[in-house]
C-alpha positions as a Markdown table, in Angstrom:
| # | Residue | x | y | z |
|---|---|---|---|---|
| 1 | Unk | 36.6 | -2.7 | -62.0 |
| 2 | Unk | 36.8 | 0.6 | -63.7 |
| 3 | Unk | 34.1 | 0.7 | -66.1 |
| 4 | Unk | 32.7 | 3.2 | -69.1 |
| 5 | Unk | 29.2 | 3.9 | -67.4 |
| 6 | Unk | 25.8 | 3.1 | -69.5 |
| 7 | Unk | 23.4 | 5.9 | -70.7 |
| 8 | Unk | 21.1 | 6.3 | -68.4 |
| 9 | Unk | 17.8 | 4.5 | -70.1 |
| 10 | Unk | 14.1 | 4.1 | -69.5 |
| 11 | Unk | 11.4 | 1.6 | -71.0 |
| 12 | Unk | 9.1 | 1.7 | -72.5 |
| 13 | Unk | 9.0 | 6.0 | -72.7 |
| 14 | Unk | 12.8 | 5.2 | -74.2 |
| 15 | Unk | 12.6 | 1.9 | -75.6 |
| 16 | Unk | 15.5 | 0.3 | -76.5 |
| 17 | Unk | 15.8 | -1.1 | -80.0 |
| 18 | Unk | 15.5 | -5.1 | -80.0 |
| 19 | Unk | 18.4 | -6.5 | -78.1 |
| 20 | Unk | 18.7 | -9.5 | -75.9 |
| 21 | Unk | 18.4 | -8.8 | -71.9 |
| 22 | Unk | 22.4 | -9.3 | -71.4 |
| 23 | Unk | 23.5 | -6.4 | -74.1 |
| 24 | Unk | 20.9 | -4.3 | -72.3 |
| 25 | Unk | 22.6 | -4.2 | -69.6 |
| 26 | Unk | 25.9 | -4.5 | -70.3 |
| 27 | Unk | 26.8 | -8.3 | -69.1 |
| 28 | Unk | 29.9 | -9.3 | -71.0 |
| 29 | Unk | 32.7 | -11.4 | -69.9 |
| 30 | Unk | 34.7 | -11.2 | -66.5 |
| 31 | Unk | 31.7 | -9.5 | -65.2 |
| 32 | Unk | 29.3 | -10.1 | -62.1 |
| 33 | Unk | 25.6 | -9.5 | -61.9 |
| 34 | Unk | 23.7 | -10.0 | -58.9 |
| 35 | Unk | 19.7 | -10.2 | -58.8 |
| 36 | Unk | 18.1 | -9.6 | -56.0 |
| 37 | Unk | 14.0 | -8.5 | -55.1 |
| 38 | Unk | 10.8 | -11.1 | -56.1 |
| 39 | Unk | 9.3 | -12.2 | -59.3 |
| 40 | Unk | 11.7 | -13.8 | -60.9 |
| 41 | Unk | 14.9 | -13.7 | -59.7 |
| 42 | Unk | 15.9 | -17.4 | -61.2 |
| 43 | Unk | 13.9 | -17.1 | -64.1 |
| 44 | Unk | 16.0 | -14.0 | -65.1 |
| 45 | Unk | 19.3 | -15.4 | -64.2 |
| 46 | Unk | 18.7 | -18.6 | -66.2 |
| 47 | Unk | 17.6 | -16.3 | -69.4 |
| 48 | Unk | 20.8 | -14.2 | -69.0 |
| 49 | Unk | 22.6 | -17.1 | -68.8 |
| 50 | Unk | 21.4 | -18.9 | -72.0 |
| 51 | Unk | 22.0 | -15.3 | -73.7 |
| 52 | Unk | 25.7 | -15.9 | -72.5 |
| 53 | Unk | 26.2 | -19.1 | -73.3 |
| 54 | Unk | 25.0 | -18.4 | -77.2 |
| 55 | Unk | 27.0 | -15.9 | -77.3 |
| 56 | Unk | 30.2 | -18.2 | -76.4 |
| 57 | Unk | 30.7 | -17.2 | -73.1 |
| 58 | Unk | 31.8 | -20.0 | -70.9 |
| 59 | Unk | 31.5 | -20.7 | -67.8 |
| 60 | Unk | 28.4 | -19.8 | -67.3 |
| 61 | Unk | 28.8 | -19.9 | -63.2 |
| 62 | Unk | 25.0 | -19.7 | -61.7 |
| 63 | Unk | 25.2 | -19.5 | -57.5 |
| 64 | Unk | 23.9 | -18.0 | -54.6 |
| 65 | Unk | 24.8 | -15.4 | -51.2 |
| 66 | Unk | 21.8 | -17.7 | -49.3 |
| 67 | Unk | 19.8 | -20.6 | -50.8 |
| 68 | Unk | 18.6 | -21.3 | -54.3 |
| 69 | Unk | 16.8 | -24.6 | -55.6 |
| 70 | Unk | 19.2 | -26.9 | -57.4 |
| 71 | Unk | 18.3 | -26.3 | -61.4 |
| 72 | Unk | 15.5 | -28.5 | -63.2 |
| 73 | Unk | 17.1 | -26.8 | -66.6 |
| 74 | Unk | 19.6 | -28.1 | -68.7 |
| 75 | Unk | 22.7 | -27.7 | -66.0 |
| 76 | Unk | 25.8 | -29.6 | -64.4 |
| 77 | Unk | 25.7 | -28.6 | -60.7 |
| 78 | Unk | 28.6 | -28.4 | -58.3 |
| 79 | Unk | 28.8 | -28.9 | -54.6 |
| 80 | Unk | 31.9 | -28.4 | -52.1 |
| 81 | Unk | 34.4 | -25.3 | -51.0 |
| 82 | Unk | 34.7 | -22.3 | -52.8 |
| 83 | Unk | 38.1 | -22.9 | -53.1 |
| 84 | Unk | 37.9 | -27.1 | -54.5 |
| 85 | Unk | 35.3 | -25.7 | -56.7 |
| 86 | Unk | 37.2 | -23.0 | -58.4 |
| 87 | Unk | 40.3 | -25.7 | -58.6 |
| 88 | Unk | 38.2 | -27.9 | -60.7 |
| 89 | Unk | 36.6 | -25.5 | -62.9 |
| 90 | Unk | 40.0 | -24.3 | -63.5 |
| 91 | Unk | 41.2 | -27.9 | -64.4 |
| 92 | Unk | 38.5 | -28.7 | -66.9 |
| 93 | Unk | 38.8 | -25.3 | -68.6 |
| 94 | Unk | 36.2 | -25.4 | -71.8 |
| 95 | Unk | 34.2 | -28.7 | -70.5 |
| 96 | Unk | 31.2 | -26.6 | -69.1 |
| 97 | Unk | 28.8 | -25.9 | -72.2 |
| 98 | Unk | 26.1 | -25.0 | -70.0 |
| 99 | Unk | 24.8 | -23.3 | -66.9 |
| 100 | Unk | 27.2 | -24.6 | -63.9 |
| 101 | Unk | 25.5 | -24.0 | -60.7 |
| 102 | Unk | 27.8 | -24.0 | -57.5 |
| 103 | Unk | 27.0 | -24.0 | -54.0 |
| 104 | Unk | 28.3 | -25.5 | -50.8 |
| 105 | Unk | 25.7 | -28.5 | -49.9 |
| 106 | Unk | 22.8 | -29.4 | -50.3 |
| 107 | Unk | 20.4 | -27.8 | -47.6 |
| 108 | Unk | 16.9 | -29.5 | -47.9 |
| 109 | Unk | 14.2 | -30.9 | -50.1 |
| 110 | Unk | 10.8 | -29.1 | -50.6 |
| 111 | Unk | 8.0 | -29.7 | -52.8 |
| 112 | Unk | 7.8 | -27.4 | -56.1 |
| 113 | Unk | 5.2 | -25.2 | -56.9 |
| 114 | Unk | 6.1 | -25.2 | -60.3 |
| 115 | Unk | 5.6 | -29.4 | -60.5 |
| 116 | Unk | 2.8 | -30.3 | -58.4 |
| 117 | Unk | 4.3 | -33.4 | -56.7 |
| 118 | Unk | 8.1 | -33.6 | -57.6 |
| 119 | Unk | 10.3 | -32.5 | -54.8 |
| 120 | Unk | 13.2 | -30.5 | -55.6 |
| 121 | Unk | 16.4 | -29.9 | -53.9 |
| 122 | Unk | 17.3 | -26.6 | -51.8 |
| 123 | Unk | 21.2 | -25.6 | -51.7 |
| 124 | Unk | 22.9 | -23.8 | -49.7 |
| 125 | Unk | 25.3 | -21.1 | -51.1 |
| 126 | Unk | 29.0 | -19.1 | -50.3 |
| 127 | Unk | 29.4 | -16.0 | -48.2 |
| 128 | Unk | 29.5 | -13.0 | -49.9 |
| 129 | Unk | 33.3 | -12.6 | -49.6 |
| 130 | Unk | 33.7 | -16.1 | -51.3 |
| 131 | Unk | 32.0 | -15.5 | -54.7 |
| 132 | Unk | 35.1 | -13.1 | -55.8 |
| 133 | Unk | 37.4 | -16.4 | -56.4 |
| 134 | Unk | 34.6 | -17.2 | -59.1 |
| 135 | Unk | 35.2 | -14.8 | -61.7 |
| 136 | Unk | 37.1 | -15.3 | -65.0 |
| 137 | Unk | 38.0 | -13.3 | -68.0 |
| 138 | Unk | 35.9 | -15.0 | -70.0 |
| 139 | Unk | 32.9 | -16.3 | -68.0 |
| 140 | Unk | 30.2 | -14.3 | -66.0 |
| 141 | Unk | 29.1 | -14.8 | -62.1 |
| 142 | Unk | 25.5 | -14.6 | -62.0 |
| 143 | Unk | 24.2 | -15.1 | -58.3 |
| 144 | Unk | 20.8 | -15.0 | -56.1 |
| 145 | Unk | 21.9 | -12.3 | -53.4 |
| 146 | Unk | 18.4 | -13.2 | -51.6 |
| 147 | Unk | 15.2 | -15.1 | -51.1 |
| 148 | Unk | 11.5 | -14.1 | -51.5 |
| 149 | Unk | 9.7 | -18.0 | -51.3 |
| 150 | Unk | 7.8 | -17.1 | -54.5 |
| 151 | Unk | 6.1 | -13.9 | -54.0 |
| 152 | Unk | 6.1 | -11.3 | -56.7 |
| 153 | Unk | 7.5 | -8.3 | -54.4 |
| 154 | Unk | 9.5 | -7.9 | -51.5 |
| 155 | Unk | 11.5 | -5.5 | -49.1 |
| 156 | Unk | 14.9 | -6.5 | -47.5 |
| 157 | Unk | 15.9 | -7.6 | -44.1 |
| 158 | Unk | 17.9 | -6.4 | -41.7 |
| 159 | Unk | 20.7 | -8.6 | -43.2 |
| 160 | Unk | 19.6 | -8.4 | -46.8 |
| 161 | Unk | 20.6 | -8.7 | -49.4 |
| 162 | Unk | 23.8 | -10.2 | -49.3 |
| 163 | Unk | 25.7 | -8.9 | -52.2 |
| 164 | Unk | 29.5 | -10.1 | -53.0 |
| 165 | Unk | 32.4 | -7.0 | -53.3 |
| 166 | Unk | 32.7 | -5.8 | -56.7 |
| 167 | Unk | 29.7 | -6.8 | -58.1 |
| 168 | Unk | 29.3 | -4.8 | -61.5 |
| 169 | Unk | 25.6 | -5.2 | -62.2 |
| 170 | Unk | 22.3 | -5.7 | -59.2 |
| 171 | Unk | 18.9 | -6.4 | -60.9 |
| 172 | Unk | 16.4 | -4.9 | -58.6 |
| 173 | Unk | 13.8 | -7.7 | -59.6 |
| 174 | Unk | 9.6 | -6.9 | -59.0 |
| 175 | Unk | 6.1 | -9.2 | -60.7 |
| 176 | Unk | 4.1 | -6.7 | -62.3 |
| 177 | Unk | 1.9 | -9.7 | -60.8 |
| 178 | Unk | 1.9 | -7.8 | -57.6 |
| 179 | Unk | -0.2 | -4.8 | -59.0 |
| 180 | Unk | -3.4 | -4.5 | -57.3 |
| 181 | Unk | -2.6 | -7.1 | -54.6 |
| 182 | Unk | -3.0 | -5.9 | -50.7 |
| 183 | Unk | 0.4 | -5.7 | -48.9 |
| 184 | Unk | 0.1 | -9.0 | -46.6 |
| 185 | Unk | 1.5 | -11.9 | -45.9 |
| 186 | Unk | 0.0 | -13.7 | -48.4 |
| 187 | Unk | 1.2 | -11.5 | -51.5 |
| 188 | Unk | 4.3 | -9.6 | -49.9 |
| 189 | Unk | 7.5 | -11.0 | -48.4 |
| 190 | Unk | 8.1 | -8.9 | -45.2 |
| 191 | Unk | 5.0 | -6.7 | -45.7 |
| 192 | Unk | 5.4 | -4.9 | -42.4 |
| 193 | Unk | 9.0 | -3.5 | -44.0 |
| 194 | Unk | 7.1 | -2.8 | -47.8 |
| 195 | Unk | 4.4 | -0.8 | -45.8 |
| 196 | Unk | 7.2 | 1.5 | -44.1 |
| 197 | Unk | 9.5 | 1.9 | -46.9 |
| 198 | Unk | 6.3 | 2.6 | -49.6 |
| 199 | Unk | 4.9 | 4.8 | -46.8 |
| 200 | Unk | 2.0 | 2.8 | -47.3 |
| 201 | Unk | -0.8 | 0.7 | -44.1 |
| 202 | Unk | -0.8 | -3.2 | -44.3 |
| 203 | Unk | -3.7 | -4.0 | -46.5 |
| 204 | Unk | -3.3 | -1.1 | -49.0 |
| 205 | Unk | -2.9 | -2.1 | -52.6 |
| 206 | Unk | 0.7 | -2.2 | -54.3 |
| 207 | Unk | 0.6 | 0.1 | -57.1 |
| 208 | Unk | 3.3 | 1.5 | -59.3 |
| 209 | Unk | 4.0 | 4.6 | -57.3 |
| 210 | Unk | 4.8 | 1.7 | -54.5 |
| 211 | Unk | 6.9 | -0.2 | -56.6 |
| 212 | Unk | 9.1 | 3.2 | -57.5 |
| 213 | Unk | 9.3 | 4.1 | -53.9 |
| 214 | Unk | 10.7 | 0.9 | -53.2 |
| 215 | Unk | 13.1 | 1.0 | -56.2 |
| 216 | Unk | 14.3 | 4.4 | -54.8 |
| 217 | Unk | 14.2 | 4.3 | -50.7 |
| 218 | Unk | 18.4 | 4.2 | -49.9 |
| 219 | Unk | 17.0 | 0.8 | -47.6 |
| 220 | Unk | 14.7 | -0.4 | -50.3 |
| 221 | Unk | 15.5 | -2.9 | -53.5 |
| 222 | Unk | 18.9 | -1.3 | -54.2 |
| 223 | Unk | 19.8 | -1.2 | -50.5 |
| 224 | Unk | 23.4 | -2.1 | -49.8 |
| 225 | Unk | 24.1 | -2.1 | -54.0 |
| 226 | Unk | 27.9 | -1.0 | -54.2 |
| 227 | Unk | 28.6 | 3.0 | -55.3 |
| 228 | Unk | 29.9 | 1.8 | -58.8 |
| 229 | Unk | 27.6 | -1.0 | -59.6 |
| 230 | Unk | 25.0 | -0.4 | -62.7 |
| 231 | Unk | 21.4 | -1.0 | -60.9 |
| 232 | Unk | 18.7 | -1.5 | -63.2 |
| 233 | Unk | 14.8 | -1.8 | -62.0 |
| 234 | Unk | 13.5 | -5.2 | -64.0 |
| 235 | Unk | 9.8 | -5.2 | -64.0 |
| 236 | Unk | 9.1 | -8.9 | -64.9 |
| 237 | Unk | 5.7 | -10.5 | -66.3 |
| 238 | Unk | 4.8 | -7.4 | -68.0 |
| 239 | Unk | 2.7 | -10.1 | -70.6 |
| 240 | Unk | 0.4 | -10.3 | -67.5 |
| 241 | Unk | -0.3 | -6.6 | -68.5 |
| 242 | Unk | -2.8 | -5.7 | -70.8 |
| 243 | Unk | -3.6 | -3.4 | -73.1 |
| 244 | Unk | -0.3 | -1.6 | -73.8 |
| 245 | Unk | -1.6 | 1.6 | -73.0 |
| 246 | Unk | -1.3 | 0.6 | -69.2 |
| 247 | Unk | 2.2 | -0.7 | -69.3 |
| 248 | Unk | 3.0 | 2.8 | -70.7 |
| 249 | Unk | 1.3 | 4.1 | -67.7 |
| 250 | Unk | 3.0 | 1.9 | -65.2 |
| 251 | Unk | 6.6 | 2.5 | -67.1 |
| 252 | Unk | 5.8 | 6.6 | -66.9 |
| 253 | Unk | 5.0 | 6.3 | -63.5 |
| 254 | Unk | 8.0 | 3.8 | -62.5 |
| 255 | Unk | 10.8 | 6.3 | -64.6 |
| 256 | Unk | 9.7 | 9.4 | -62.8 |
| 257 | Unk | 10.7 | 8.1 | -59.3 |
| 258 | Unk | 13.8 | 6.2 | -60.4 |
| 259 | Unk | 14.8 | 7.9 | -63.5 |
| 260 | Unk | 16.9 | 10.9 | -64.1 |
| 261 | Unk | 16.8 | 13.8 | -62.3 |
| 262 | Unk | 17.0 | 11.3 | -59.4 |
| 263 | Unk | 19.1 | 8.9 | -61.0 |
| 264 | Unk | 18.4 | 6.0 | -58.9 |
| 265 | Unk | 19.2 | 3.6 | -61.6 |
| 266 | Unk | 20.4 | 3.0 | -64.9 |
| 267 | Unk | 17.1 | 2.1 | -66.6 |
| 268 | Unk | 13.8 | 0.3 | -66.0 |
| 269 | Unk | 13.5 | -2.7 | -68.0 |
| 270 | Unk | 10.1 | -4.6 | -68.6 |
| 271 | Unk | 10.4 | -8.5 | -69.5 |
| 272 | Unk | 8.0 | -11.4 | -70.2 |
């Protein structure tokens, strides 16, 4: 999709005036975002896609390269065939007000750390060539391109992430709640891989010079993001950081490594 390319942009040294997350980075109709990284991937996705739907653009398609957790939010979700599933979105064209959230089958049932005690539903999701048949002029695609089991930060597989052709937007997603923590199993998913790509030992403390070398290493968050696609560094639960004056700090620190001259991405976003 040929596309007039953003400015690049930088938080909070550059803020942006007041906008909603979706004109921030440039999600408008016909148009596919992929989110991929720790700390909030869902949480994001399902914010973007209220945004959309506000803003009258239906359908709202919510889905996934691997597994995601069937919605607890206001949401009709779909299981079968990429193809039956495109065929009956197409039939009932205008009947989805809200999120739809399509995947393959249902994969297994876990218990939710988010509700102590209610089990929720894990789904499987489409191969990456499979989510193209999605898009429509007027709706968006947003999808999960990989998993992280909870944990604020994380550095891709071999096989990660898995993100569909033609994607226009990849959110590199990272919890400021992983400041300060030690790079383990406990806080870190694949902490071995973090600790070579931040050039940093198992045990060492993630810091905001870690989390830019991981927005910026070619095998790092952005790793297998296409040439054309707008990448933009979300730094998520930046309430948990207090007073201001340090959130500048981390922003400043962030923007050197992944902002112009090295142009890494299009801007470093913080959200609540």
């Amino acid at each position: 999709m040929n596309k007039e390319r953003l400015p690049n942009r930088a938080l909070p040294s550059g803020a942006l005036p007041s906008t909603t997350l979706s004109e921030a980075i440039g999600l408008k109709a016909g148009m596919m975002a992929a989110a991929v990284g720790g700390g909030g991937k869902t949480s994001i996705l399902n914010a973007l896609g209220d945004e959309c739907c506000a803003a009258g653009i239906h359908p709202v398609i919510h889905t996934t390269t691997t597994h995601f957790f069937a919605p607890e939010e206001e949401a009709t979700t779909l299981l079968g065939s990429s193809e039956r599933l495109v065929a009956l979105i197409a039939e009932r064209v205008g009947a989805w007000p809200h999120h739809l959230a399509l995947a393959r089958k249902r994969a297994s049932r876990l218990s939710s750390k988010r509700f102590p005690g209610r089990d929720r539903m894990k789904l499987k999701g489409f191969e990456a060539n499979e989510i193209a048949p999605f898009r429509d002029k007027s709706g968006v695609v947003l999808i999960e391109a990989d998993g992280s089991r909870g944990l604020p930060i994380k550095a891709p597989g071999p096989h990660e992430p898995v993100l569909p052709p033609g994607v226009d937007i990849v959110l590199g997603i990272v919890g400021l709640d992983a400041l300060g923590s030690p790079i383990d199993e406990e806080h870190v998913f694949r902490p071995e891989r973090l600790s070579a790509l931040c050039d940093l030992p198992i045990g060492a403390h993630v810091d905001a010079t870690a989390i830019a070398r991981l927005a910026a290493h070619t095998e790092g968050l952005f790793k297998n993001a296409p040439s054309g696609a707008w990448k933009y560094l979300i730094l998520n639960k930046s309430d948990l950081i207090e007073p201001m004056e340090k959130l500048e700090q981390i922003g400043y620190i962030i923007c050197n490594g992944v902002c112009p001259p090295s142009s890494q991405v299009e801007a470093v976003l913080f959200t609540a």
